[in-house]
VMD Tcl script that draws the C-alpha trace (Angstrom):
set ca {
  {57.45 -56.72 -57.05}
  {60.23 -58.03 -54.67}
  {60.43 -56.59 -51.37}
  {63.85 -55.16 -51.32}
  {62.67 -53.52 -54.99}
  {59.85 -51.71 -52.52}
  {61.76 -50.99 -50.41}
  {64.30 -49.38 -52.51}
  {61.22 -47.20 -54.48}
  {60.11 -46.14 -50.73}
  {63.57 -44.45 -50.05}
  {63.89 -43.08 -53.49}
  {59.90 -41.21 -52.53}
  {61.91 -40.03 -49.35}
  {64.84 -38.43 -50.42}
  {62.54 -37.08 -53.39}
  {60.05 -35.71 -50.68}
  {62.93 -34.22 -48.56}
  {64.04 -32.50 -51.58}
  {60.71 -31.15 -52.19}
  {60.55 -29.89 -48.63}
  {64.45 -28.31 -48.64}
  {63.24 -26.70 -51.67}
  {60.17 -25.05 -49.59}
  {62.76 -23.94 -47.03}
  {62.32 -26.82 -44.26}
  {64.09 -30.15 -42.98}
  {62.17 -32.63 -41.36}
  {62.70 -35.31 -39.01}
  {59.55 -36.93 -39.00}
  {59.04 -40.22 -39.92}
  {57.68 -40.41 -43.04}
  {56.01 -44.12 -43.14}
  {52.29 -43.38 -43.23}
  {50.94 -44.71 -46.81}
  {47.95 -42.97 -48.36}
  {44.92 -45.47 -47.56}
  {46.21 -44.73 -43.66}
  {46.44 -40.97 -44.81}
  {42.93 -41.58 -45.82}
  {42.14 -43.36 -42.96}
  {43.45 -39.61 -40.76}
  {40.93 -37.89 -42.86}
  {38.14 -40.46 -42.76}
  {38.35 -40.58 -38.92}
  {38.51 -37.39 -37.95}
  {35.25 -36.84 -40.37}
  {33.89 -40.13 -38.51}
  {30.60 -40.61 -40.18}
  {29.24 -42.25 -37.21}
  {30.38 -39.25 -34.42}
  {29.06 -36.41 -36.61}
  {25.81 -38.92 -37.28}
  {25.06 -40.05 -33.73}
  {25.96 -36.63 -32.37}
  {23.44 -34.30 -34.15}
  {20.56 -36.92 -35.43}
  {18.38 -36.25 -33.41}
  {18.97 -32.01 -33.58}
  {18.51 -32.54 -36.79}
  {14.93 -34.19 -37.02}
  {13.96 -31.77 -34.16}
  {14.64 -28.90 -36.55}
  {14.15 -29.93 -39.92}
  {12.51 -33.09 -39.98}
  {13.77 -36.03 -42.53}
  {14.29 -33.59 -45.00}
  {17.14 -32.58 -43.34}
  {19.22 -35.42 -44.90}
  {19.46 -33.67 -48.13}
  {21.90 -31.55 -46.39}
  {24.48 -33.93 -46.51}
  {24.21 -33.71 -50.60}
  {24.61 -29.55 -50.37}
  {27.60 -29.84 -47.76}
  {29.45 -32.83 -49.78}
  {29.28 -30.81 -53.32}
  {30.35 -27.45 -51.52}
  {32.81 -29.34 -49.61}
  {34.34 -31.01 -52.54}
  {34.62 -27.85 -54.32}
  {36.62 -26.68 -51.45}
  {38.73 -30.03 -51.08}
  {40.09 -29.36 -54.79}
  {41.10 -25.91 -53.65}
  {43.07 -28.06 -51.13}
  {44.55 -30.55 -53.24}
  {45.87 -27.73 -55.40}
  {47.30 -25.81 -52.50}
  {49.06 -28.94 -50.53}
  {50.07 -31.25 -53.74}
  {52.77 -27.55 -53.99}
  {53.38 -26.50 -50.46}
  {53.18 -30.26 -48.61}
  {53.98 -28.93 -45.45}
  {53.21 -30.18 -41.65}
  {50.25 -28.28 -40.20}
  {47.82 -27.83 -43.10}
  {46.16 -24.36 -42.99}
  {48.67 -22.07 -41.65}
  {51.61 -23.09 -43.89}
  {49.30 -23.06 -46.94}
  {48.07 -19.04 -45.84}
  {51.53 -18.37 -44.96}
  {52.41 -19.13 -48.86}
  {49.43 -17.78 -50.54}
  {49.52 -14.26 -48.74}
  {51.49 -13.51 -46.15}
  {52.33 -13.89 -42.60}
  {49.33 -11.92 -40.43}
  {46.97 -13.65 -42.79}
  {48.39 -17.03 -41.71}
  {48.58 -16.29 -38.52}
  {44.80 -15.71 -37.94}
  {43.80 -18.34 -40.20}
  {46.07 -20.51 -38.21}
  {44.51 -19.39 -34.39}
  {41.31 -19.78 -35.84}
  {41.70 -22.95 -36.72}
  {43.39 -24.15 -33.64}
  {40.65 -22.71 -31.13}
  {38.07 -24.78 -33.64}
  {39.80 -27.97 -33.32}
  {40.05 -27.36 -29.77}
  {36.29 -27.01 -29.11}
  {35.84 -29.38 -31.36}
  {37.85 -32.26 -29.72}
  {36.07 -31.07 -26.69}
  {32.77 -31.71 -28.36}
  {33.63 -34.86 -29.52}
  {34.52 -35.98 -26.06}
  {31.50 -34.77 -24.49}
  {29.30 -36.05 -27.41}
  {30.81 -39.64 -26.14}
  {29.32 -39.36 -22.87}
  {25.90 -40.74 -23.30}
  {26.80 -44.10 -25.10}
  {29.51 -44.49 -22.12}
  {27.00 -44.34 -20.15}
  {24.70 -46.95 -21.82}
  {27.68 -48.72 -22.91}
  {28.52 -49.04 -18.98}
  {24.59 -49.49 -17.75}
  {25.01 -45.81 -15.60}
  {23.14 -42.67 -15.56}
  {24.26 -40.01 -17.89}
  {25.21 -37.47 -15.29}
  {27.31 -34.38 -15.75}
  {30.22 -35.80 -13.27}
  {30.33 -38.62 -15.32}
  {30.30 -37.44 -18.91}
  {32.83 -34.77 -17.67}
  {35.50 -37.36 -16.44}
  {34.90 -39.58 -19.50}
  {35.44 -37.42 -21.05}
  {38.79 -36.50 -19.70}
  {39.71 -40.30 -19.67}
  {38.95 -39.91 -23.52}
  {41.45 -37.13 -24.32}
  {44.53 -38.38 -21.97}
  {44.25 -41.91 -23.48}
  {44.35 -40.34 -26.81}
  {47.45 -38.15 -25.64}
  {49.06 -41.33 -24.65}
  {48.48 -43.20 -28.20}
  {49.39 -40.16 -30.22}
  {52.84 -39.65 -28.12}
  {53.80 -43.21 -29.50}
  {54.32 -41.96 -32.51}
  {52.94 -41.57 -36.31}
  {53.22 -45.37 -36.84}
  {50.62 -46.18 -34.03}
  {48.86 -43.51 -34.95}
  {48.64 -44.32 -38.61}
  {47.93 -48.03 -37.63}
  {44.60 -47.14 -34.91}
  {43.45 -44.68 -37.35}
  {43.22 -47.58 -40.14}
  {41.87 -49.32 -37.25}
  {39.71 -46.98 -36.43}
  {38.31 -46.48 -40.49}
  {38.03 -50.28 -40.79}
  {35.51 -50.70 -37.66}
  {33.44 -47.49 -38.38}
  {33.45 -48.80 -42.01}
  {31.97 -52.32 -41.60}
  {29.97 -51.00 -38.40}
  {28.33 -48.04 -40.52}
  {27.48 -50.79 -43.54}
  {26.36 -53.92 -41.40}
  {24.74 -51.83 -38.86}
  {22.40 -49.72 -42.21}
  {22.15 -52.85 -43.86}
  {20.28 -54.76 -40.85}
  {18.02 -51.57 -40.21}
  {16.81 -51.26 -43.42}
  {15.92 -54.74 -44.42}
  {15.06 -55.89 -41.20}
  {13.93 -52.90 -38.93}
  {12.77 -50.57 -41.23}
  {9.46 -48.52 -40.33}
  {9.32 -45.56 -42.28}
  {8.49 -45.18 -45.88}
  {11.48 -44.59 -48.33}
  {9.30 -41.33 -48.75}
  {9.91 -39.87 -45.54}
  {12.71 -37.88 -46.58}
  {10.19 -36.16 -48.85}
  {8.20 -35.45 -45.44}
  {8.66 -32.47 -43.21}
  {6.01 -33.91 -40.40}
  {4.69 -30.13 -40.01}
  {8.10 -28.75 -37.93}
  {7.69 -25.14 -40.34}
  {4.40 -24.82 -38.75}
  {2.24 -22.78 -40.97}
  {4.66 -20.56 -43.32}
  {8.17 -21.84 -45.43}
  {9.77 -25.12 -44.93}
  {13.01 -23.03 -46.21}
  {14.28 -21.70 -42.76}
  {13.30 -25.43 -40.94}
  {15.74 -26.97 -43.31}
  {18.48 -24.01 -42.91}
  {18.29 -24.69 -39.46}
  {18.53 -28.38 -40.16}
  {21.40 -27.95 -42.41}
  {24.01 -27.71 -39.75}
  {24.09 -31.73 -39.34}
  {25.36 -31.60 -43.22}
  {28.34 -29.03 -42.12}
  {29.29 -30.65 -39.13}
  {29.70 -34.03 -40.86}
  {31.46 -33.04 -43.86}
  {34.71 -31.66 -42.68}
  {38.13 -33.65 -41.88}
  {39.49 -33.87 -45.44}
  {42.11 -31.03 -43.96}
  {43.49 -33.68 -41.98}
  {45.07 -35.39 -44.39}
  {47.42 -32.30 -45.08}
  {48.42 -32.42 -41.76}
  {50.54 -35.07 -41.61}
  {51.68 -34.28 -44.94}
  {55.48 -34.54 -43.65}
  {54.65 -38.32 -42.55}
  {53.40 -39.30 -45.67}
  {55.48 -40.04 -49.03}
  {54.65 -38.88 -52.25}
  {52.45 -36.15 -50.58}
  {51.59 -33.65 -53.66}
  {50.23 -36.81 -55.36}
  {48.50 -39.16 -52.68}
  {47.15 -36.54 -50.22}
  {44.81 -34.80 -52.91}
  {43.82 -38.27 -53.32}
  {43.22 -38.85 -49.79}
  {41.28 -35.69 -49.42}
  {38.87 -36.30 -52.32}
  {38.63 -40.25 -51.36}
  {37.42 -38.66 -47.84}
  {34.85 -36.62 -48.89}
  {33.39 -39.79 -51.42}
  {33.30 -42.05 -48.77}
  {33.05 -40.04 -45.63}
  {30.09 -38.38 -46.84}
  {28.50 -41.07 -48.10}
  {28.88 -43.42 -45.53}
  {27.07 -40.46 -43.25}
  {23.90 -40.18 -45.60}
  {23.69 -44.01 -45.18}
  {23.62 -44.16 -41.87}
  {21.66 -41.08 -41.55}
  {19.08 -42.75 -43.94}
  {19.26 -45.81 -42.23}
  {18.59 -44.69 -38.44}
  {16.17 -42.04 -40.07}
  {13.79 -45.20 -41.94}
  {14.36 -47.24 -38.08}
  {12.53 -44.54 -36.03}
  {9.66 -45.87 -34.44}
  {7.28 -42.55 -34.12}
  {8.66 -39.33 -35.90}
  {6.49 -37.42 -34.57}
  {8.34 -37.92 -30.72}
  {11.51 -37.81 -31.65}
  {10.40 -34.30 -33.89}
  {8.59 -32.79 -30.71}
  {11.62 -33.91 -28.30}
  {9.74 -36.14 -26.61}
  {12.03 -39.32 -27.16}
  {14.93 -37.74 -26.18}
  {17.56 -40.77 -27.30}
  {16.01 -42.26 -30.38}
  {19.75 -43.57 -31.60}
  {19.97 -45.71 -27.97}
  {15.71 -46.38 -28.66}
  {16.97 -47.55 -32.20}
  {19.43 -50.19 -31.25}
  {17.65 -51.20 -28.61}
  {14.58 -51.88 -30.66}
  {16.74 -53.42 -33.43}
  {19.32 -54.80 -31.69}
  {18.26 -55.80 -27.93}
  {20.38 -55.17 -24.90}
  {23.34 -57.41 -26.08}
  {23.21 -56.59 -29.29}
  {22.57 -52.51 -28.74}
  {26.00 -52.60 -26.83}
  {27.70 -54.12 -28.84}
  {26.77 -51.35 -31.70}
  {27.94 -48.94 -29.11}
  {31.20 -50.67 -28.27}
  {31.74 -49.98 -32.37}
  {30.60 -46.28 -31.49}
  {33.24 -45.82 -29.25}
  {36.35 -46.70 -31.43}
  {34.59 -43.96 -33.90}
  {34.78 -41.34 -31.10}
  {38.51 -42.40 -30.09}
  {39.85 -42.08 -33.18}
  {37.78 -39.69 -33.98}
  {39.64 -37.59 -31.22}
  {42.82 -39.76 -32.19}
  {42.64 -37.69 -35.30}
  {41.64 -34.09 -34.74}
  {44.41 -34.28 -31.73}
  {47.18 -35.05 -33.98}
  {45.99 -32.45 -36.62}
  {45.96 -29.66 -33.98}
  {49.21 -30.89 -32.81}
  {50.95 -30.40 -36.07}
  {49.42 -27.20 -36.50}
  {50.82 -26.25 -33.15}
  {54.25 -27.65 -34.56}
  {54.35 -25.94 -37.77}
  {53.42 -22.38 -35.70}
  {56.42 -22.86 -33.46}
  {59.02 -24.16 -36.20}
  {58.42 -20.70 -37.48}
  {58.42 -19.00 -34.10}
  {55.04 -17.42 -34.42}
  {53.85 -18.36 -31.15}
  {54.76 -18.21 -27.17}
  {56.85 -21.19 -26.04}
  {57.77 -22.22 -29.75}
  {60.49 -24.40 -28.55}
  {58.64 -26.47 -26.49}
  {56.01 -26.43 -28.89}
  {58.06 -27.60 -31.60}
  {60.29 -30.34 -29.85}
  {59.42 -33.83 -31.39}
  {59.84 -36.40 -29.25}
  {63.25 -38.64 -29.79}
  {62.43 -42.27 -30.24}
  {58.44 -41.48 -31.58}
  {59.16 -38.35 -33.62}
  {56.11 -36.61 -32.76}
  {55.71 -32.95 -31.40}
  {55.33 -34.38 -27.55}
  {54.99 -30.75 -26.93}
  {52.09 -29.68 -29.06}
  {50.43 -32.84 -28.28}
  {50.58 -32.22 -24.48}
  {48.66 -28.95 -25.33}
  {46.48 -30.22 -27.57}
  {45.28 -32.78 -24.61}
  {45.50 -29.93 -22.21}
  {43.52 -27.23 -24.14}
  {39.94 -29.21 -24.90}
  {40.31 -30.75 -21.68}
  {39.91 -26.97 -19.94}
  {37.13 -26.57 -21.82}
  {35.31 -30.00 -20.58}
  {35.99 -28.66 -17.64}
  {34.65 -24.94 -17.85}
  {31.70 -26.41 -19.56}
  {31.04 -28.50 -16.35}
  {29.67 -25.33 -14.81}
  {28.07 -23.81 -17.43}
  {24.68 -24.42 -18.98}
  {24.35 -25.42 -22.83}
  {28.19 -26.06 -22.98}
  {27.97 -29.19 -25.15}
  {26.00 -26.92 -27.57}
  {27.73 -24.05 -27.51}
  {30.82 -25.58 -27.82}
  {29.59 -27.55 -30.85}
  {28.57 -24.14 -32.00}
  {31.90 -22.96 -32.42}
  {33.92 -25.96 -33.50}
  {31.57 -26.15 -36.62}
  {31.64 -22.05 -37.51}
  {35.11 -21.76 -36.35}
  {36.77 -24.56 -38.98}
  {34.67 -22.80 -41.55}
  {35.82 -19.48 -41.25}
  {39.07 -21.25 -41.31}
  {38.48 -22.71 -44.53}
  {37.02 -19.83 -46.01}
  {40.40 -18.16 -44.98}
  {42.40 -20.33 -47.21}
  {39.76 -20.61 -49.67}
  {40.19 -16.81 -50.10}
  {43.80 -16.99 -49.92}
  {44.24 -19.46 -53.06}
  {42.06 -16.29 -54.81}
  {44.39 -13.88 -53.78}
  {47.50 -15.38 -54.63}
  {45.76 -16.33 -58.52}
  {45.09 -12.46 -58.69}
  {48.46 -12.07 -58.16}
  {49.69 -14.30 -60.69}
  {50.06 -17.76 -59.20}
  {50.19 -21.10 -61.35}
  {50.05 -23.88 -59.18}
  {52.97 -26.18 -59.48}
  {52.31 -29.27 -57.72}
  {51.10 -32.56 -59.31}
  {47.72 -31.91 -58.82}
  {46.21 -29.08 -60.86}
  {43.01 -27.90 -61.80}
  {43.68 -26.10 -64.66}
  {40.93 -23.94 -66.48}
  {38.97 -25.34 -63.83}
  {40.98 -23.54 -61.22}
  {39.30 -19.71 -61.00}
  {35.61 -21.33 -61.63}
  {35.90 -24.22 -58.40}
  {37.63 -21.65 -56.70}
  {35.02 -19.27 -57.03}
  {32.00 -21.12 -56.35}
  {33.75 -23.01 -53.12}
  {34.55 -19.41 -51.28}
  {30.25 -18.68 -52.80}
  {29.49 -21.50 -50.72}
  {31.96 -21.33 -47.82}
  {30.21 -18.12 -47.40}
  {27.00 -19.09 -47.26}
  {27.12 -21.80 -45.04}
  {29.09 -19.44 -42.34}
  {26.23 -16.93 -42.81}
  {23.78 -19.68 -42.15}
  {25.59 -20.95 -39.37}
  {25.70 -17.38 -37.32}
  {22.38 -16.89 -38.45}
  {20.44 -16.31 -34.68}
  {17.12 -18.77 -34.56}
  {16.40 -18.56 -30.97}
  {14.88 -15.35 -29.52}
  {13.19 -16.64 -26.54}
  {16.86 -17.57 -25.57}
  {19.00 -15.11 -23.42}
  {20.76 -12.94 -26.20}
  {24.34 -14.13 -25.32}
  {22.46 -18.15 -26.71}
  {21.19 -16.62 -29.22}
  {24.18 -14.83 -30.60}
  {26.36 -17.96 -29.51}
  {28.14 -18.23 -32.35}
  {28.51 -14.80 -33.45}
  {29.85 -13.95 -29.94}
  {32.19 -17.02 -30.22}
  {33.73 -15.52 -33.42}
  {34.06 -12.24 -32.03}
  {35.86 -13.30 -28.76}
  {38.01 -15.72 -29.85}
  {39.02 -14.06 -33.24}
  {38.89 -10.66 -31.51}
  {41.58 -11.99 -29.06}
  {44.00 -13.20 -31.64}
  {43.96 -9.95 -33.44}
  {44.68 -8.21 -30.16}
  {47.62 -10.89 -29.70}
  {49.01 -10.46 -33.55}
  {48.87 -6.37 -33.54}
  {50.49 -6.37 -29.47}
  {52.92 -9.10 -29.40}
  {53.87 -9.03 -33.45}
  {54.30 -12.85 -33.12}
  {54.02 -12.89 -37.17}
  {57.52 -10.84 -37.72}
  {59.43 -13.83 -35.74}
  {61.22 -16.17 -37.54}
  {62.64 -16.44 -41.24}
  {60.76 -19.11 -42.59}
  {59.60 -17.90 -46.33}
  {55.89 -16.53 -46.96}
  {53.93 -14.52 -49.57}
  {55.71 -16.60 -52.46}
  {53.11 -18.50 -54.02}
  {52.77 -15.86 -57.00}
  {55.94 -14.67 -58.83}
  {55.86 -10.75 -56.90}
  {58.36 -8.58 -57.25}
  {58.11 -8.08 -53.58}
  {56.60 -10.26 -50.87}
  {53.19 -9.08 -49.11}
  {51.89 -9.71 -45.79}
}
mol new
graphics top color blue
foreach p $ca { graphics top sphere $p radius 0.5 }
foreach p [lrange $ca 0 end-1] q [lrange $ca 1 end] { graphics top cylinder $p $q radius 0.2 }
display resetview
């Protein structure tokens, strides 16, 4: 096809899309250039096979043993069943900032806006985790010792140069992010490909062996333990909503991108899980804690010096865009908040900038925010952990939120309407993805460590409790939810509107 013929299809997707949008009761002025493999890409990156790998490998052998890479199966089919959910909800409301729009449609307006301050705490913390997870390959990456000063301000250096890149607007963004998939990609598939044929150590049967970590009773709670490295590598699909004003054709080609991110995000973490796993010199160390880096012991073994760096330089463009990512999806949230006046300092928070045509605003605060808590976690004890803790349970509950939501509004009568449907399929996949949404959160709060001080072992449940305890105190004080006129509760045809 000629280029002026693209061209001329591109504009007719725009005007289309704008309609689509007027129709939902918004204008917007963002630019709407980013195509669905660099939608994909969003998704992909802020999933980032190799962050959510490198990051929790080794917590995962320590409490599960191998086994625990079966986890990544059960998170990627309950994840799926969730990303369909999704798909339905976004391919009819394709509005910027994901979650809170969607619960704003589906029930009402105090519904979205707790689902909506959940999720923007847990993409806080997690950005924050991120960050700090980065720390120890800077380190080794730059030959110096992996000291709280220094993880703490490379970690800041992290989050202002992704401030910077994300101000320049969604075509840089788009562009790093494809950037971003490309390197993690190839990096991911060379990097398993030379371990196992060349490095390997372990049977192909040690995922079948739990090296003795339940001790003398059930493997069961071992691998329930285990199972968090499967949840925190499976989410990031929600990304691609996002953006969903920056991308044409959105009801079709971001249900693609979210279900293309799950296939290949989750797969390319089992390989590399698999791979590292099959490279490990002696289990048994790495299971008892006493090799305390066997990812930097891998490479090194595998790679040498030279070459173990130059895995980790790869590494690194994960974690940026990575952070690249989740920063611009908590940005838009923040965007889509203020456009509706549901938060303090909405016009500020919903200002894009002029020439880039990004919420400068939201994406000032969405550097500022995680970087407070690098900081505060500086001088506390377990922060990388505990922070980790949160990010994971608190996108969950998030999730669960909408999850619930898209059951609600079918009680009430809704029919999807966007061009992605799941027809007869719609009540059973909704079902079973809130069944295991559920679960998973349950597991997740679960408390494992009693020897701990009770405010470790209840880390996550106290998390939950503080952070959503202060947004309800917020929404029932301030009444932030009755501000604005934007529409809500009018997914179902009601004969009034609820929330």
């Amino acid at each position: 096809m000629e280029p002026h013929k693209h061209k001329h299809i591109d504009a007719l997707h725009v005007a289309s899309d704008d309609a689509q949008l007027a129709a939902l009761g918004y204008t917007s002025n963002f630019d709407r250039t980013m195509t669905v493999w660099q939608n994909f890409a969003l998704g992909f990156t802020y999933l980032s096979p190799v962050v959510g790998v490198y990051s929790v490998f080794a917590f995962g052998l320590q409490a599960g043993g191998p086994p625990m890479i079966w986890s990544y199966l059960i998170a990627g089919l309950g994840q799926f069943l969730v990303a369909l959910v999704f798909g339905e909800v976004v391919s009819q409301f394709p509005i910027s900032g994901g979650l809170y729009p969607w619960a704003r449609r589906l029930v009402g307006r105090r519904w979205a806006w707790l689902a909506g301050w959940i999720y923007a705490w847990a993409l806080f913390t997690t950005i924050a985790a991120v960050v700090l997870g980065a720390g120890p390959f800077l380190a080794t990456l730059f030959g110096v010792s992996n000291t709280p000063e220094f993880t703490t301000i490379a970690s800041l250096v992290l989050i202002a140069i992704s401030t910077a890149v994300n101000m320049r607007g969604t075509k840089l963004l788009a562009r790093v992010a494809m950037f971003g998939f490309i390197c993690e990609l190839v990096g991911a598939i060379v990097v398993g490909i030379d371990l196992l044929t060349m490095h390997r150590v372990q049977p192909l049967s040690t995922v079948f062996n739990t090296f003795g970590v339940q001790g003398s009773g059930s493997y069961v709670p071992a691998f329930l333990a285990a199972a968090l490295v499967g949840l925190f590598c499976c989410y990031g699909f929600e990304a691609c909503g996002d953006v969903a004003e920056e991308t044409p054709n959105p009801s079709v080609e971001i249900p693609k991108a979210m279900r293309m991110t799950i296939y290949v995000g989750v797969g390319a973490s089992a390989f590399v899980c698999f791979a590292l796993m099959l490279a490990v010199p002696n289990m048994a160390n790495v299971i008892s804690g006493k090799e305390v880096d066997p990812i930097g012991d891998i490479l090194l073994n595998a790679f040498g010096p030279l070459g173990a760096k130059a895995v980790i330089v790869v590494v690194m463009v994960s974690f940026i865009s990575c952070v690249l990512s989740l920063q611009a999806a908590v940005s838009r949230l923040l965007f889509s908040y203020a456009r509706d006046e549901m938060i303090v300092g909405s016009r500020f928070l919903s200002r894009l900038a002029e020439n880039a045509h990004v919420p400068e605003g939201a994406l000032l605060i969405s550097g500022l925010m995680p970087a407070a808590i690098v900081v505060i976690g500086y001088f506390l004890q377990n922060a990388l952990a505990t922070v980790l803790n949160f990010a994971v349970i608190g996108i969950y509950l998030a999730f669960q939120m909408i999850v619930a939501a898209a059951l609600y509004a079918r009680s009430r009568g809704w029919q999807p309407t966007g061009q992605f449907r799941l027809g007869a399929w719609a009540w059973p996949v909704n079902l079973l993805a809130l069944g295991y949404g559920v679960a998973a959160i349950v597991n997740m709060a679960w408390p494992r460590t009693p020897s701990e001080p009770w405010f470790l072992n209840y880390s996550m449940i106290l998390t939950v409790a503080i952070i959503g305890g202060l947004g309800i105190l917020y929404m029932v004080l301030g009444r932030p939810y009755l501000k604005g006129h934007a529409p809500y509760g009018d997914a179902a045809v009601l004969h009034k509107r609820v929330g």
